[in-house]
VEXMI-947080 format. One line per 3 residues: number of its first residue (from 1); their letters; for each residue x, y, z of N, C-alpha, C. Coordinates in steps of 0.001 Angstrom, whole numbers. Layout:
<pados>
NUM> a> X/Y/Z/X/Y/Z/X/Y/Z; ...
</pados>
This chain:
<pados>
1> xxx> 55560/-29151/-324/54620/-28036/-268/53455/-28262/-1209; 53817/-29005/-2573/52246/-28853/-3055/51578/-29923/-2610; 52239/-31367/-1787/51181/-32400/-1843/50197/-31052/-242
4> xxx> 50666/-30409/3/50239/-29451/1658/49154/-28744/829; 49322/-28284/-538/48366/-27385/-756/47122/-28295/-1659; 47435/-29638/-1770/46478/-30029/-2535/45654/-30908/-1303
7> xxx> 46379/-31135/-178/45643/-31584/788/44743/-30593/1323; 44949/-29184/1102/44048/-28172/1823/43454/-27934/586; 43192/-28228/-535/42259/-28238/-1743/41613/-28936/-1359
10> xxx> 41632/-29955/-1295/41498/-31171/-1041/39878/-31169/663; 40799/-30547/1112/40020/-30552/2479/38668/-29811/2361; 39394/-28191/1542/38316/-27269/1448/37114/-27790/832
13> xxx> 37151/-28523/-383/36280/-29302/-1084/35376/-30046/-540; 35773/-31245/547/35264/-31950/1190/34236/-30865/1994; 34766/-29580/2709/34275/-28898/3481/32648/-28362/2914
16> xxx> 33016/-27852/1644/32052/-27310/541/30918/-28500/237; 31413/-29807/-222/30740/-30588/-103/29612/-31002/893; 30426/-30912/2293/29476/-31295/3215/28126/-30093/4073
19> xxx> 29343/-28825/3263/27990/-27449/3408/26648/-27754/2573; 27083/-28068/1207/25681/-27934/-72/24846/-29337/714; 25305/-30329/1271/24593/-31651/1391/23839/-30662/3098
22> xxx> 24387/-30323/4081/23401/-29839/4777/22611/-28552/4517; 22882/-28017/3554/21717/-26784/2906/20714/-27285/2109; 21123/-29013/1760/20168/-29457/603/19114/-30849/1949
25> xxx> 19582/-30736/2956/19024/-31909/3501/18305/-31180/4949; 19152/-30283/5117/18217/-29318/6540/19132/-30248/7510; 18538/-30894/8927/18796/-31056/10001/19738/-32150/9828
28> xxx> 19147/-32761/8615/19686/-34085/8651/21250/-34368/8454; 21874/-33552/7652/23539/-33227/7684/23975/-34206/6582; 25178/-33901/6154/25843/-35053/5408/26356/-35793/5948
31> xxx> 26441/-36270/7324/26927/-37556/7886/26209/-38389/8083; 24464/-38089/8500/23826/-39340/8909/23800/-40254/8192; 23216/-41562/8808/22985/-42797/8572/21922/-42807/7893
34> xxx> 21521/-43570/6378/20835/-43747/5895/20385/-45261/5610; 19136/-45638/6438/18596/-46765/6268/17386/-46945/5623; 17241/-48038/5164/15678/-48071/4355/15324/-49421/4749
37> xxx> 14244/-49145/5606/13341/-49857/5828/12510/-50941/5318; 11511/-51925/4890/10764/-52475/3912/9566/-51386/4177; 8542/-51389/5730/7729/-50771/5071/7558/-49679/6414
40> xxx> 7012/-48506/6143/6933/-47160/6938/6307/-47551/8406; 5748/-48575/8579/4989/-48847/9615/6156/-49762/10524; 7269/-49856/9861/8519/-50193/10901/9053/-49000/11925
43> xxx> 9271/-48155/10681/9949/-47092/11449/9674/-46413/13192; 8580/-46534/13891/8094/-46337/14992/8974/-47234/15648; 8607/-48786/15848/9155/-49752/16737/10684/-49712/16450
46> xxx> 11000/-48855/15036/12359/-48892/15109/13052/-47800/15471; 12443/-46937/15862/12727/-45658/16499/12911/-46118/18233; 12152/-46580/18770/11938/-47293/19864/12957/-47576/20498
49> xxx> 13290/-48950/19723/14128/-49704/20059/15915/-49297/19916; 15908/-48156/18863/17091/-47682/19379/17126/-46415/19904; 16030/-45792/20433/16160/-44584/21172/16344/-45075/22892
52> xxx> 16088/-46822/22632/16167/-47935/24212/17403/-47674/23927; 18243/-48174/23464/19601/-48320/23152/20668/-47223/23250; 20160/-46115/22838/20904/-44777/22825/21072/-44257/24458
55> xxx> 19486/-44422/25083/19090/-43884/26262/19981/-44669/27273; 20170/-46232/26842/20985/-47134/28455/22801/-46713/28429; 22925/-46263/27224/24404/-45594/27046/24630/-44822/28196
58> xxx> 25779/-44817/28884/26309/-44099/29179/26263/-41807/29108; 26408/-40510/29321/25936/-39781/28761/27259/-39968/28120; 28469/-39957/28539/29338/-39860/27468/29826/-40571/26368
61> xxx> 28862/-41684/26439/29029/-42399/25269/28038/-42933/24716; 27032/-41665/24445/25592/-42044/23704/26206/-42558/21721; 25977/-43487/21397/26023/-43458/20132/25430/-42629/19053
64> xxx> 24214/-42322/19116/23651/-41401/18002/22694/-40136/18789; 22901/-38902/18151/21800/-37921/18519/20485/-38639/18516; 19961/-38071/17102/18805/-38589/16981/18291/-39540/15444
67> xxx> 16601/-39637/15895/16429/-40251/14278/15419/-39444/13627; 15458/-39773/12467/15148/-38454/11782/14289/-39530/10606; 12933/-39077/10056/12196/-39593/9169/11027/-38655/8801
70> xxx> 10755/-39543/7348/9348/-38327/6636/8395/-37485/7483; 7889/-38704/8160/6334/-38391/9247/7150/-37518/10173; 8382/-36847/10613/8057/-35922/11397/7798/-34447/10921
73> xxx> 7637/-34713/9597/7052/-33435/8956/5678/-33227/8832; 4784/-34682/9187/3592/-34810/9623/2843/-35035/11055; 2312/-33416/11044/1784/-33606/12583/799/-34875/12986
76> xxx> 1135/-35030/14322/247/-35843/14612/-1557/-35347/15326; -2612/-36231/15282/-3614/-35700/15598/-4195/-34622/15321; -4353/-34161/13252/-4415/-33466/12966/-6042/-33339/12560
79> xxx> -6596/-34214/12705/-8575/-34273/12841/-8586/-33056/13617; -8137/-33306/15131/-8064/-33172/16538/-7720/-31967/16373; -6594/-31311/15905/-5865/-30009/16497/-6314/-28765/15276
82> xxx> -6805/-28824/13800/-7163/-28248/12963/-8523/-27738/13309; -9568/-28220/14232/-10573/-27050/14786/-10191/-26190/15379; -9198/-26815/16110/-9111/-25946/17168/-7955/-24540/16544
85> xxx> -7397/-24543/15253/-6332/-23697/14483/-7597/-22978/14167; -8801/-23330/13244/-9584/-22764/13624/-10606/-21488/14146; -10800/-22392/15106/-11379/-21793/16695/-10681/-20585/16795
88> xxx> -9552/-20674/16897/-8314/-19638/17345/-7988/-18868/16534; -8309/-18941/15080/-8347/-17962/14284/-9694/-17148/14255; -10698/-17755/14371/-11802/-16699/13949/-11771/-15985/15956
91> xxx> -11547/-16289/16795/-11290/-15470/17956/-10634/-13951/17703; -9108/-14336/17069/-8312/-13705/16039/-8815/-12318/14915; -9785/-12995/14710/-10356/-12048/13360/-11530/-11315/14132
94> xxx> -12372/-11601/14964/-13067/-10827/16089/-12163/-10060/16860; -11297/-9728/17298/-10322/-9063/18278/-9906/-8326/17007; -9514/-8608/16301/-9245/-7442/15033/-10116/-6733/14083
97> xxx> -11114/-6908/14394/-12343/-6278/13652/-13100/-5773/14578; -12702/-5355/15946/-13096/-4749/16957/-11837/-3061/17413; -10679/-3900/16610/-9626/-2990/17058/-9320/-2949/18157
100> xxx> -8801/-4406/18640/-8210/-4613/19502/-6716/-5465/19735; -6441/-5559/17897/-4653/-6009/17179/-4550/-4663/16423; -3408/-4423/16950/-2597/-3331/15811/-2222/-3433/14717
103> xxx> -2292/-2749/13908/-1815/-3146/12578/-437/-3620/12671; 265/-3608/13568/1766/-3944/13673/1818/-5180/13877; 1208/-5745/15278/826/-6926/15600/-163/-7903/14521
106> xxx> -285/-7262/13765/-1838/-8277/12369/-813/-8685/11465; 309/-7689/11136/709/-7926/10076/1936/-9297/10233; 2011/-9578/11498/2835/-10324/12208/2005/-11538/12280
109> xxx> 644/-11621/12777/163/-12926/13116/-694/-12880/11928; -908/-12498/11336/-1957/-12616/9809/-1097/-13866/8920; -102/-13945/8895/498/-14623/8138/933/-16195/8698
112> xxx> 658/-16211/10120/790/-17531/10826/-484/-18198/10822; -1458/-17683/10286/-3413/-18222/10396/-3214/-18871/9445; -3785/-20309/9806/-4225/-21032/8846/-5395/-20771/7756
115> xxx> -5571/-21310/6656/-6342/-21447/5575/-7880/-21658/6381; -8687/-21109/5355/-10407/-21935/5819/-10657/-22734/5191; -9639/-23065/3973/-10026/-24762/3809/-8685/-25830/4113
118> xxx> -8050/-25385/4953/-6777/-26641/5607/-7438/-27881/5831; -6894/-28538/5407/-7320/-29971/5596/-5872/-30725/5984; -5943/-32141/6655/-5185/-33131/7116/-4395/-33494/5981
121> xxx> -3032/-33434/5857/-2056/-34103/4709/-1290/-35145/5609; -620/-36128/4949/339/-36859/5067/1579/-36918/4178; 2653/-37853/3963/3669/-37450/3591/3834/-37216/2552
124> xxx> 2898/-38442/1718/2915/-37808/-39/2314/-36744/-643; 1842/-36268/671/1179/-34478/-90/2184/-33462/223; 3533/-33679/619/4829/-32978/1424/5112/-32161/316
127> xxx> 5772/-30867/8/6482/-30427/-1336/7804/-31717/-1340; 7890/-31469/-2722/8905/-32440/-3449/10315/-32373/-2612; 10622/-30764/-2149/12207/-29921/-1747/11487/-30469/-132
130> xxx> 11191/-30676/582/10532/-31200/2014/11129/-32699/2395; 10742/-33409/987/10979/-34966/967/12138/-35263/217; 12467/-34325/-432/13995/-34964/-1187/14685/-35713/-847
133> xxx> 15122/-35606/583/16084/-36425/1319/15529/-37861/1627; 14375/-38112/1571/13297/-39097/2016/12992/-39590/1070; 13375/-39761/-210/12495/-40165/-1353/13090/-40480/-2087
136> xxx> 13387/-41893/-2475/13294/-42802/-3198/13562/-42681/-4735; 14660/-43218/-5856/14858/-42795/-6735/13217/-43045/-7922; 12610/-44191/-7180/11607/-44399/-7912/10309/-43600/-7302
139> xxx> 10665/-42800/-7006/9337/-41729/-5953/9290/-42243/-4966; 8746/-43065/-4067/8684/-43901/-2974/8902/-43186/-1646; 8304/-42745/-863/8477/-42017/137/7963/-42527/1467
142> xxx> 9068/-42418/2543/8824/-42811/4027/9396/-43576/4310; 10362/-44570/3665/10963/-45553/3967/11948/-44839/4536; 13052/-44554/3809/14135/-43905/4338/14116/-43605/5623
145> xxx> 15668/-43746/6843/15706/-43332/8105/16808/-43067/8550; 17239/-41269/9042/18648/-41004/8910/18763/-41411/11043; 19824/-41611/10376/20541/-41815/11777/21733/-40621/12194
148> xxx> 21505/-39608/13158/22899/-38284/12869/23641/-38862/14230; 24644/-38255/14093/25581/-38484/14869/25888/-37704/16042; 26275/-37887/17426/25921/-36520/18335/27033/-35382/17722
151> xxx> 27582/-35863/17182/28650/-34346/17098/29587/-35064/15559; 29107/-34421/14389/30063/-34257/13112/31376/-34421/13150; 31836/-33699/13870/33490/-34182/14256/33557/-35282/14590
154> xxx> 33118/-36005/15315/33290/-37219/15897/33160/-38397/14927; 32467/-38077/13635/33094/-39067/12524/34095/-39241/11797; 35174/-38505/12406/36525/-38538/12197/37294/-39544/12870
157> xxx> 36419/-39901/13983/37033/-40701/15249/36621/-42340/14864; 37666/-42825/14945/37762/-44410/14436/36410/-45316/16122; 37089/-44591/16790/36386/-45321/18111/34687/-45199/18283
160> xxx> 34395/-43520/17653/33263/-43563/17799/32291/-43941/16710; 32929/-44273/15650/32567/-44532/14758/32043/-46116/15121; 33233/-46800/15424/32488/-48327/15578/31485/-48136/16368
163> xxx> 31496/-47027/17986/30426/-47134/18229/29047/-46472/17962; 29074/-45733/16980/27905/-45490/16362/27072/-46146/15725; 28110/-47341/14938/27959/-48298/14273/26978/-49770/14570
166> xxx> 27758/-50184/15966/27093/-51136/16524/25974/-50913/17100; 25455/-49298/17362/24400/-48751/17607/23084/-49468/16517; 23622/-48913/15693/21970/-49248/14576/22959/-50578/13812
169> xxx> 23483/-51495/13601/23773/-52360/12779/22630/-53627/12623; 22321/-54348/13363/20937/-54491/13496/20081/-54522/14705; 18808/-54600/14268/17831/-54224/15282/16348/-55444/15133
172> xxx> 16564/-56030/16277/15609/-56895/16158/13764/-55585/16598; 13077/-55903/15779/11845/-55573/15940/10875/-56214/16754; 9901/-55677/17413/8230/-56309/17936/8065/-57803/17353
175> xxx> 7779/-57616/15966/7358/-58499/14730/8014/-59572/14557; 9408/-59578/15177/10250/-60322/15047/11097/-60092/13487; 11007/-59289/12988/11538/-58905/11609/13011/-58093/11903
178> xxx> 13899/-57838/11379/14924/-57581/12053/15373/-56154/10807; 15809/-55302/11289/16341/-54306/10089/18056/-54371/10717; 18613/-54524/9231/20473/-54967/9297/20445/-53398/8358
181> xxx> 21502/-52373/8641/22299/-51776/7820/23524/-51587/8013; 24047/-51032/6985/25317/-50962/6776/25998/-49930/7524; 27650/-49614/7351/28041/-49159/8784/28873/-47729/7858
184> xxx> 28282/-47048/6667/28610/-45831/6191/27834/-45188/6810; 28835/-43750/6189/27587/-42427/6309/26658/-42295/5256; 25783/-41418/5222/24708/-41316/4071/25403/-41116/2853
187> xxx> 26567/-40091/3119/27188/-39375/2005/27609/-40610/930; 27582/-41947/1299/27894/-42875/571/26316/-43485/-188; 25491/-43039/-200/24427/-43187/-340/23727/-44850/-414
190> xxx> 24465/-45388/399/23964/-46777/549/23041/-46698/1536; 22100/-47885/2182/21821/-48057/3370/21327/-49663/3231; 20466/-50131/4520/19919/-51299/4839/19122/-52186/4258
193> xxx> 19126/-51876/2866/17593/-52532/2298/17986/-53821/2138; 17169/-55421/2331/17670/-56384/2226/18625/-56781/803; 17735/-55758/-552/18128/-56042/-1883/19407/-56062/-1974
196> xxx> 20120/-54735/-1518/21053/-54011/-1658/22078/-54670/-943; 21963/-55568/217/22828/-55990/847/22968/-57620/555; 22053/-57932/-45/22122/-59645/-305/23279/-59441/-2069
199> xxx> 22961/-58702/-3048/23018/-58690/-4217/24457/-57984/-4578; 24915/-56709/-3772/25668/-55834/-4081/25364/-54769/-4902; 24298/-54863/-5521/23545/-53637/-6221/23403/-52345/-5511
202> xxx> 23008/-51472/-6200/23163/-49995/-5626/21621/-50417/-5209; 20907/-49530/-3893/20050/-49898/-2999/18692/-49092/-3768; 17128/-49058/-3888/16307/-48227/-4511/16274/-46688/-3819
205> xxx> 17086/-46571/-2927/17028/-45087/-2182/18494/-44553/-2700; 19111/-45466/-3626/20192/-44541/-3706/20152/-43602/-4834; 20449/-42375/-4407/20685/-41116/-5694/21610/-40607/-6796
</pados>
């Protein structure tokens, strides 16, 4: 009976654990795959090439949901789409200075209008709590690339595990440059960096 109750200590913990790591990481969860890249301008062709890979699977035996990195916290074509936020606000502020938004309805979309001086950011202008998960013990941001799994439970499973595994283990690139990682979850905080895997050293993304 107590090794029963220290195994359900035991469990609950793990459970708690893997709550604070997805309240502290958002979408990304405490199971994904954490790889690091050499440089941010991989990550596209390497998104690519295993979203090829995920897609020729089978449906019931897709290896990974999805991939997950800095820049999708950075819109794209933001020259382009910030007139037009804009445009659409001062329309906005004419229709309400005519009395034609309710104060019910203003107090609702008043707070979704952009700034009149918004300007274009990228990733190193992100808040710090945005990029945490993305960033590098030495600051370094964008490298990092989680890999999640279609379903959390299923990293319990020895079978799907290898095949999640052989999913991203390596990936030949465009460039001919190849990204190799390792076959943990993030929660181990290793991933792919050549350093880390030639040397045995703890990797520069680890926390």
């Amino acid at each position: 009976m107590a090794n029963l109750r220290n195994d359900r200590r035991l469990a609950a913990s793990e459970f708690a654990d893997k709550q604070l790591a997805n309240d502290i990481t958002g979408y990304v969860g405490s199971e994904a795959m954490a790889i690091l890249v050499d440089r941010p301008e991989e990550i596209g062709p390497l998104r690519d090439a295993l979203y090829a890979r995920r897609d020729a699977a089978p449906l019931a035996l897709k290896p990974f949901e999805g991939i997950h990195a800095l820049e999708d916290f950075v819109p794209r074509d933001q020259a382009r789409k910030i007139p037009l936020l804009l445009a659409i606000k001062a329309k906005l502020l004419r229709a309400r200075s005519r009395g034609l938004i309710s104060d019910a309805d203003w107090a609702d979309v008043e707070r979704h209008l952009p700034a009149a001086d918004v300007e274009p950011f990228q990733a190193n202008d992100l808040p710090a709590d945005v990029a945490r998960a993305f960033t590098e013990t030495d600051g370094t941001r964008g490298r990092i690339v989680y890999i999640s799994p279609t379903d959390e439970k299923l990293t319990e499973d020895a079978h799907y595990l290898l095949r999640w595994a052989d999913a991203y283990r390596e990936t030949r690139l465009p460039d001919g440059s190849v990204v190799i990682a390792p076959v943990a979850p993030s929660s181990t905080r290793t991933c792919g960096h050549p350093s880390s895997q030639r040397s045995r050293r703890p990797c520069p993304c680890r926390s």
